[in-house]
Every structure is written in C-alpha cells, then in structure tokens.
C-alpha positions as a printed Julia matrix, in Angstrom:
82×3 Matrix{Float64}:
  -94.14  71.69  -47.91
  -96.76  69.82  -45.91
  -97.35  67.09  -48.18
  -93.48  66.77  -48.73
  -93.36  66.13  -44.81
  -96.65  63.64  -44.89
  -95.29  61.82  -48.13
  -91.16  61.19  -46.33
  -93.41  59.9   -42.78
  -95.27  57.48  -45.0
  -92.45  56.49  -47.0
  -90.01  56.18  -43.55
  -92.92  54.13  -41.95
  -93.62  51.92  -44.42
  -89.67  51.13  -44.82
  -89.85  50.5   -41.33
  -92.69  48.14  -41.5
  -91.01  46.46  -44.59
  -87.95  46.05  -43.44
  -89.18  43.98  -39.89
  -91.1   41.75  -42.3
  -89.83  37.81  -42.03
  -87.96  36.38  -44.91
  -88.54  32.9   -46.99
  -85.89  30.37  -45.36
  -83.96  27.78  -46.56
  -84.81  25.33  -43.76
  -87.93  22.88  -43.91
  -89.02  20.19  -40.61
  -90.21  16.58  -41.3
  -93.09  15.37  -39.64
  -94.32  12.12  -38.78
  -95.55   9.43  -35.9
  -94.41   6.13  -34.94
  -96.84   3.32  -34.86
  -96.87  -0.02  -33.39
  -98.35  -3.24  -35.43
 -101.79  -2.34  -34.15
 -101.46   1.46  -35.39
 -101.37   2.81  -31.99
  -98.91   5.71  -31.4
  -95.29   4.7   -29.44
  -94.83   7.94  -27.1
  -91.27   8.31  -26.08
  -89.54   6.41  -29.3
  -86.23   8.28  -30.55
  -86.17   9.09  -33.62
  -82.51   9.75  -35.6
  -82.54  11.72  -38.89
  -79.4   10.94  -40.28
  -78.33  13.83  -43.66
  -77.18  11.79  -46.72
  -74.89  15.32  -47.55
  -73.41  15.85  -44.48
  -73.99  13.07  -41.76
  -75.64  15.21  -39.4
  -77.59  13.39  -37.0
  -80.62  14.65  -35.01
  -82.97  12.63  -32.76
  -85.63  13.53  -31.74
  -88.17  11.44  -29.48
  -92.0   10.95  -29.87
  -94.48  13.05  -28.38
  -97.77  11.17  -25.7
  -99.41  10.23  -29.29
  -95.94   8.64  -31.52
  -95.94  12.07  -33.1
  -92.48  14.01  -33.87
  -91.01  17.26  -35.44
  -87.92  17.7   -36.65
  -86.1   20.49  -35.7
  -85.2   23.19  -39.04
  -83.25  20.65  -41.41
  -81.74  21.75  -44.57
  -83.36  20.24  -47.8
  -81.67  17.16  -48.95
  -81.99  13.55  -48.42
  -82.57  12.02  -44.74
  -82.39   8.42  -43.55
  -84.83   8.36  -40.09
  -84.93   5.48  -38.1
  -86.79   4.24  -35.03
C-alpha cells in the first residue's frame, strides 16, 4: 500500500511539474539595427513593420546603438521601413 501511495505522489508531482511547463508559440520577433552611410548606429529612428496579411502596423524605435526588436509578430511577410 506504501508504494501505491509513493508511486500516485510521483505521478501527481510530475503532472504538476508538466503541466506548468511553457509551450512552443506561434509568434517569432525580427531583429535588426539601423545604420547611417558610415555604418554607425541611428539611436532613436522609428521603425514601422507593416504585415503583408493583415496591415498591421507596429513601430518600434531604435535603441542608443540603431538596434531594434520587434514586439511577438505572427509569421508572414513584413514590409519595415525607416
């Protein structure tokens, strides 16, 4: 009866554990910078990504260095502009 009891904790644990585990998602982020003509990063440049499916538009604006990330975007096609 003992090892019934130890075998349904386990098994009720490791459900638990399982079951607070993350799951894939269907969302990805683009990354990039914004450069000048000399190859020096443009801080504080907006940056619109613009959805081919939907028209969604996000903008997002470069970081001290011309770097951005995209917030979670559904995979598709984007248009980004500067």
């Amino acid at each position: 009866m003992q090892r019934f009891r130890l075998v349904a904790v386990l098994f009720a644990t490791l459900t638990l554990f399982v079951a607070g585990l993350p799951a894939q998602t269907e969302y990805g982020t683009m990354v990039g910078a914004v450069t000048d003509a000399s190859d020096r990063g443009v801080p504080d440049a907006p940056v619109v990504i613009k959805s081919g499916a939907t028209g969604a538009v996000v903008t997002v604006t470069t970081g001290p260095q011309g770097e951005f990330t995209s917030p979670p975007l559904r995979p598709g096609s984007y248009t980004v502009t500067v």
